[in-house]
N, CA, C and O of each residue as an XYZ file, in Angstrom:
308
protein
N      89.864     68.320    -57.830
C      91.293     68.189    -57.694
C      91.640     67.121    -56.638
O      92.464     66.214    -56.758
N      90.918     67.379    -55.669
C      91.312     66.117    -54.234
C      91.012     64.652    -54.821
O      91.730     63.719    -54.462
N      89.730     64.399    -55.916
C      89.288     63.388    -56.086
C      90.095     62.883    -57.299
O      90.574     61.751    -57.221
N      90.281     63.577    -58.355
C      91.767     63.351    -59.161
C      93.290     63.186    -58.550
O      94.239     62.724    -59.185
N      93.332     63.665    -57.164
C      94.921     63.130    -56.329
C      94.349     61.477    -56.100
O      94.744     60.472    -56.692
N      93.520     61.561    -55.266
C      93.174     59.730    -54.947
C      92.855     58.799    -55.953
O      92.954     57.574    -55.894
N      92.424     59.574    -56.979
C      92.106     58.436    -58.346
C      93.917     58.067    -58.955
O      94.308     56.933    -59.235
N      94.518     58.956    -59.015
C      95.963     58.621    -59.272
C      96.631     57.881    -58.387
O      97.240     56.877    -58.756
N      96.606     58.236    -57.241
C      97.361     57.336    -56.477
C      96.553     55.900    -56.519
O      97.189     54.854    -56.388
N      95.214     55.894    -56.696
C      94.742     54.249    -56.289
C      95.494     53.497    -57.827
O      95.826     52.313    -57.770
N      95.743     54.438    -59.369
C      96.060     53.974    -60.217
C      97.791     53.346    -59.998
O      98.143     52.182    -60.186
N      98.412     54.160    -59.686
C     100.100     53.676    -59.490
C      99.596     52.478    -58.150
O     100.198     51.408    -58.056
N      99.080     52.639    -57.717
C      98.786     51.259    -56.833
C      98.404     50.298    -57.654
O      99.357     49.533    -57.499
N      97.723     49.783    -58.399
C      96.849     49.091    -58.971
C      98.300     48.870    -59.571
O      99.030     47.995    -59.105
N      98.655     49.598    -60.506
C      99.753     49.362    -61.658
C     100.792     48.576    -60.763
O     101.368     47.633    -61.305
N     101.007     48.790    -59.803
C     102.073     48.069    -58.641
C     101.560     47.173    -58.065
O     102.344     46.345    -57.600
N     100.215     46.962    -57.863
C     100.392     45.727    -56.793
C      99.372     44.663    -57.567
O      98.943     43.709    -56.919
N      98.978     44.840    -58.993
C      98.735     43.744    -60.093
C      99.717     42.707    -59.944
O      99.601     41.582    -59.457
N     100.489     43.162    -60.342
C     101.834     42.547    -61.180
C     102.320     42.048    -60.037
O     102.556     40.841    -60.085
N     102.602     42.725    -58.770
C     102.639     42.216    -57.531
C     102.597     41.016    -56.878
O     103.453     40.223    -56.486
N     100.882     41.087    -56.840
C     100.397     40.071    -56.334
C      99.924     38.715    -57.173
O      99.273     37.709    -56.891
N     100.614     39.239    -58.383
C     100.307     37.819    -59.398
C     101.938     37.018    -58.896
O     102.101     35.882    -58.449
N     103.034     38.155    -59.187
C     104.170     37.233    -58.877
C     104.364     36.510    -57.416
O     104.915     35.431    -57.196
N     103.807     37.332    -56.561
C     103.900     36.262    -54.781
C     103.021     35.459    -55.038
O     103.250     34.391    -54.471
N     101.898     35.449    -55.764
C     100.818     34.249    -56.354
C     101.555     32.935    -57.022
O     101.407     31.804    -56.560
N     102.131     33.146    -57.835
C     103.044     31.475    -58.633
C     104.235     31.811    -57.642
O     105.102     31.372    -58.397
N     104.816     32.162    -56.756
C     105.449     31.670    -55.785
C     104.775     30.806    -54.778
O     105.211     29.667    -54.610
N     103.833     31.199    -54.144
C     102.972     30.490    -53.013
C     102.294     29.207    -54.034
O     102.114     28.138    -53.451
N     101.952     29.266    -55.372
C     101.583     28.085    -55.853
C     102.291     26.829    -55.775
O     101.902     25.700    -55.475
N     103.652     27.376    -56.183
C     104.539     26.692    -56.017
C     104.759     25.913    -54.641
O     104.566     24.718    -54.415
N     105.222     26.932    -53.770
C     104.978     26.269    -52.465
C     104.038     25.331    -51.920
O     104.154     24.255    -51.334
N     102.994     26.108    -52.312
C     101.842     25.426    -51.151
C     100.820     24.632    -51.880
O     100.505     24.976    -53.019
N     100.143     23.338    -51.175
C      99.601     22.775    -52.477
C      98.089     23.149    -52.662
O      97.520     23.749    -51.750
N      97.258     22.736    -54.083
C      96.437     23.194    -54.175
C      95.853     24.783    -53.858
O      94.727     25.042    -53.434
N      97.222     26.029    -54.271
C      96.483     26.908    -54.465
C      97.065     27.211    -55.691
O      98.159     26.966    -56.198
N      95.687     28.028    -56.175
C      96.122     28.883    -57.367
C      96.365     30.148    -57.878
O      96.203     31.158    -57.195
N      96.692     30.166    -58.876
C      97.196     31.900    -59.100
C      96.032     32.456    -59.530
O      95.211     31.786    -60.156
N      95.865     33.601    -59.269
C      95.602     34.836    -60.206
C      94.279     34.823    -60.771
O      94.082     35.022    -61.970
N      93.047     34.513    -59.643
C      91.689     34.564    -60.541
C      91.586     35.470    -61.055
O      92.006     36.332    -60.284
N      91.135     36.109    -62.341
C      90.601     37.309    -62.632
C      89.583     37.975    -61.691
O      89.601     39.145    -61.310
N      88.587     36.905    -61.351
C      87.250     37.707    -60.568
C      87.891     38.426    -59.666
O      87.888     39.645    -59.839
N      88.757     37.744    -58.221
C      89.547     38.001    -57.188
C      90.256     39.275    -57.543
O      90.130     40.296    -56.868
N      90.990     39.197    -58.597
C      91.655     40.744    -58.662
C      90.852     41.517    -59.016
O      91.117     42.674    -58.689
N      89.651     41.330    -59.747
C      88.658     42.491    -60.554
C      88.259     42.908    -58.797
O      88.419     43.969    -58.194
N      87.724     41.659    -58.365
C      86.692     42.344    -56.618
C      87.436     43.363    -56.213
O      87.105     44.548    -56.248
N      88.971     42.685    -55.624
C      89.534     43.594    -54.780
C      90.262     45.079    -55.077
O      90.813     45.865    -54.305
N      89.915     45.150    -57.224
C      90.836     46.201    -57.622
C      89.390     46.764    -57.228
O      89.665     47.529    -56.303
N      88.343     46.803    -57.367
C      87.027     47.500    -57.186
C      86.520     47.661    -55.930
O      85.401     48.169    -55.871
N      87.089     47.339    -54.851
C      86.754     47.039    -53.471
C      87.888     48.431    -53.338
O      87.397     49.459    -52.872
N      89.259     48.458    -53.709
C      89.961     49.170    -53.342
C      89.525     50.840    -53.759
O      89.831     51.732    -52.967
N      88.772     51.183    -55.097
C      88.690     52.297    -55.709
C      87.039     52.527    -55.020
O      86.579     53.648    -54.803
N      86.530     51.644    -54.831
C      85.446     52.115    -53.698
C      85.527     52.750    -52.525
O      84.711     53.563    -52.089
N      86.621     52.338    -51.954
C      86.646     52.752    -50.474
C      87.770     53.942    -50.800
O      87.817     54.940    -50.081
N      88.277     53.844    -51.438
C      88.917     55.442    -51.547
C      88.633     56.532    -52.133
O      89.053     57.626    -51.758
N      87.650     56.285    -53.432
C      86.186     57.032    -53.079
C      85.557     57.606    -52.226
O      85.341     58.818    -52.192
N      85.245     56.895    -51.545
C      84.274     57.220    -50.497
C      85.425     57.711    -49.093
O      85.033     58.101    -47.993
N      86.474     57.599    -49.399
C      87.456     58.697    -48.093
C      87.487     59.757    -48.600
O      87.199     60.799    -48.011
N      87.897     59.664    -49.961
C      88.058     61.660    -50.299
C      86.969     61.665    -50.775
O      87.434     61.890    -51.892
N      85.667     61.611    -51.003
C      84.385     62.449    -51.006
C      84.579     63.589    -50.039
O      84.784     64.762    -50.350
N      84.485     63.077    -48.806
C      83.913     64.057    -47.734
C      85.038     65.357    -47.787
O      84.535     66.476    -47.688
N      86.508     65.276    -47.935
C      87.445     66.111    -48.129
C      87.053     67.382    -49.555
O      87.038     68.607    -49.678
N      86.788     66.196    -50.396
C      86.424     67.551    -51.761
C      84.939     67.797    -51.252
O      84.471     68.815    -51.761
N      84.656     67.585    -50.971
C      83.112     68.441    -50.604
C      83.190     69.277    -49.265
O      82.388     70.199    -49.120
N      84.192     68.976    -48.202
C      84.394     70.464    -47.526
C      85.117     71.575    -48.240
O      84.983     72.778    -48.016
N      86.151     70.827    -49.414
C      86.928     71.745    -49.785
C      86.267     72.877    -50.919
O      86.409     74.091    -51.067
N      85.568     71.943    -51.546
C      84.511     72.782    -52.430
C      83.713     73.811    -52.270
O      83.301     74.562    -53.154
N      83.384     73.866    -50.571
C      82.461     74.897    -49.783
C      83.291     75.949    -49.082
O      82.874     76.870    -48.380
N      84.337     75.700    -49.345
C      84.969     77.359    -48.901
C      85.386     77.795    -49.676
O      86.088     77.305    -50.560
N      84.951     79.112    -49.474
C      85.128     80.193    -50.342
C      87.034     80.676    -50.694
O      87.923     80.946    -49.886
N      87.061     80.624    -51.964
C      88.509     80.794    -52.466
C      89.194     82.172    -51.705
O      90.366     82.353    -51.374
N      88.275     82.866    -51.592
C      89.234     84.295    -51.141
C      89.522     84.407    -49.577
O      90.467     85.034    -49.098
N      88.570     83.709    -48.865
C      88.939     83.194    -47.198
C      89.862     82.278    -47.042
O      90.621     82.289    -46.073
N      89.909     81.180    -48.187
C      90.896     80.292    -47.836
C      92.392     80.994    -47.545
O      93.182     81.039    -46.602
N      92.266     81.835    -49.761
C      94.174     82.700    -49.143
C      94.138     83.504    -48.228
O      95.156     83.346    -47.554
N      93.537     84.261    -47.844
C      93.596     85.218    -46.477
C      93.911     84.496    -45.342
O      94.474     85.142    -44.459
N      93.651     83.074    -45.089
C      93.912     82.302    -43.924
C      95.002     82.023    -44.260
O      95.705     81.789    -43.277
N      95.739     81.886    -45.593
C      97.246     81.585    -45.282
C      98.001     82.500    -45.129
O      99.188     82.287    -44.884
């Protein structure tokens, strides 16, 4: 469940900051000279750079959460 909350949120990110960072991309092209928009590789790295490392933050959360026992947890609330 913890690792399905962070896989969604990295997705509405992705879905938002694609489209994003392609449009401030042909703005700054525009502007500035000799750059360009929108490598594929560049967005593939950093969409995969991003779902890596948030991975690897909620690991450690679903794997404490996984080790306590369901009937101690509600009693603690």
């Amino acid at each position: 469940m913890i690792l399905g909350g962070a896989m969604a949120q990295i997705g509405v990110g992705l879905v938002v900051g694609i489209p994003c960072s392609w449009a401030v991309g042909k703005v700054l092209e525009a502007q500035l000279y000799g750059v360009k928009n929108g490598d594929p590789l560049i967005m593939t790295g950093a969409a995969l750079a991003l779902i890596a490392a948030a991975t690897a933050a909620s690991v450690v959360p679903a794997w404490r959460a996984s080790s306590i026992d369901p009937a101690m947890a509600l009693r603690a609330e």
